[in-house]
C-alpha positions as CSV (number, residue, x, y, z in Angstrom):
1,X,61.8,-90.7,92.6
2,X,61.9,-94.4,93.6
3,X,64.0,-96.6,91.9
4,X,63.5,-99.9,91.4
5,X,64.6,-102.9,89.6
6,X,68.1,-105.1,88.7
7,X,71.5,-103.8,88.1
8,X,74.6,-105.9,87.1
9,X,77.1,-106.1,89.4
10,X,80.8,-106.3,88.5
11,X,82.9,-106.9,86.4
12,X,84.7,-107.3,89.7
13,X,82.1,-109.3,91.6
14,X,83.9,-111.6,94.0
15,X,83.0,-114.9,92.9
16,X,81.2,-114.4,89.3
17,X,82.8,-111.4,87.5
18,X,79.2,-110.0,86.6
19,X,76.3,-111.0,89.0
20,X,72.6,-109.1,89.3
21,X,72.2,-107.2,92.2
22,X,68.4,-106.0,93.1
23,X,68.3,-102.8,94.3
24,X,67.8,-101.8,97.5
25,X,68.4,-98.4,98.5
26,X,70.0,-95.6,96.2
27,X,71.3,-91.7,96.0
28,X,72.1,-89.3,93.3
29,X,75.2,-91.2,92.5
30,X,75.1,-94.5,94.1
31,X,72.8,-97.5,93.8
32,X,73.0,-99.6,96.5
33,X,72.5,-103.3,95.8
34,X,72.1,-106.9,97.1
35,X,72.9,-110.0,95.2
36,X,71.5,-113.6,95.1
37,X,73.4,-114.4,98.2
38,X,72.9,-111.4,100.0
39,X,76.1,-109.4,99.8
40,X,75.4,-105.6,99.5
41,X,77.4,-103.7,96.9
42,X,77.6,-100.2,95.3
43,X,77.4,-99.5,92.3
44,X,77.6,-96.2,90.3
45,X,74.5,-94.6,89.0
46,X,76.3,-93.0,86.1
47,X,77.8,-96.7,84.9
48,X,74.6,-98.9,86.1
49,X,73.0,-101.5,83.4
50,X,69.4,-102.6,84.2
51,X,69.1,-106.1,84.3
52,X,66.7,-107.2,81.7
53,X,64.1,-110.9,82.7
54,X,65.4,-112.7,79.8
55,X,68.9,-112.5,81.4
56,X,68.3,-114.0,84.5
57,X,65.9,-117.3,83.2
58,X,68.9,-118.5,80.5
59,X,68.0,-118.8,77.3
60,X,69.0,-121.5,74.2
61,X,68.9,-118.8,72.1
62,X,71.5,-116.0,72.6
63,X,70.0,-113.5,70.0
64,X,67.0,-113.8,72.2
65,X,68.0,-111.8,75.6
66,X,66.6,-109.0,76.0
67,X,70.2,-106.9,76.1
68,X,73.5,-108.8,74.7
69,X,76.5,-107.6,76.8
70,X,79.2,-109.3,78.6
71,X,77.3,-109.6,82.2
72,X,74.3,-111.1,80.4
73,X,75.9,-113.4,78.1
74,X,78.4,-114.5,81.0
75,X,75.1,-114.9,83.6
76,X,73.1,-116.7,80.6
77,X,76.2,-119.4,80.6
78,X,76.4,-119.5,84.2
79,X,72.5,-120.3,84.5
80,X,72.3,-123.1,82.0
81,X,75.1,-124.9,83.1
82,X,73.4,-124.7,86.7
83,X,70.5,-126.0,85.0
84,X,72.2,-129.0,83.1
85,X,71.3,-127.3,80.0
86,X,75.3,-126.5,78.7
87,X,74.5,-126.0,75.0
88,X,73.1,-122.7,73.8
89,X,73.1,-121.1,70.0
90,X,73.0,-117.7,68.1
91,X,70.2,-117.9,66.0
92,X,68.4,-120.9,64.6
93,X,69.4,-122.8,61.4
């Protein structure tokens, strides 16, 4: 079975705690990834969370990601203030 997709790395990722890492090659423990700067990684199958599109765009709207978690509230921050977009909410009035 192929697998495909994003995985979060971390929390120990070298520079951002929690990163996404696609993946590029895998066993029947280990997923094998890359990340946005093109580090490779492994991570463990048992422990990996897909990484779902809402998490990588940022959103204003934190109820809105597709999975709420550490890595993809951390990442969502991260991505807005890249994008000069440093407010964000939980639900709307």
């Amino acid at each position: 079975m192929e697998l495909q997709g994003k995985v979060w790395i971390g929390p120990d990722h070298p520079t951002h705690s929690w990163a996404v890492g696609t993946i590029i090659s895998h066993t029947d423990t280990v997923l094998k990834v890359k990340d946005d700067a093109g580090a490779e990684f492994e991570v463990a199958r048992s422990g990996a969370q897909m990484v779902h599109a809402s998490c990588e765009e940022g959103v204003g709207d934190l109820l809105t990601l597709g999975d709420f978690n550490e890595a993809a509230l951390l990442h969502n921050i991260r991505v807005r203030y890249f994008k000069d977009e440093i407010y964000c909410g939980i639900g709307s009035p």
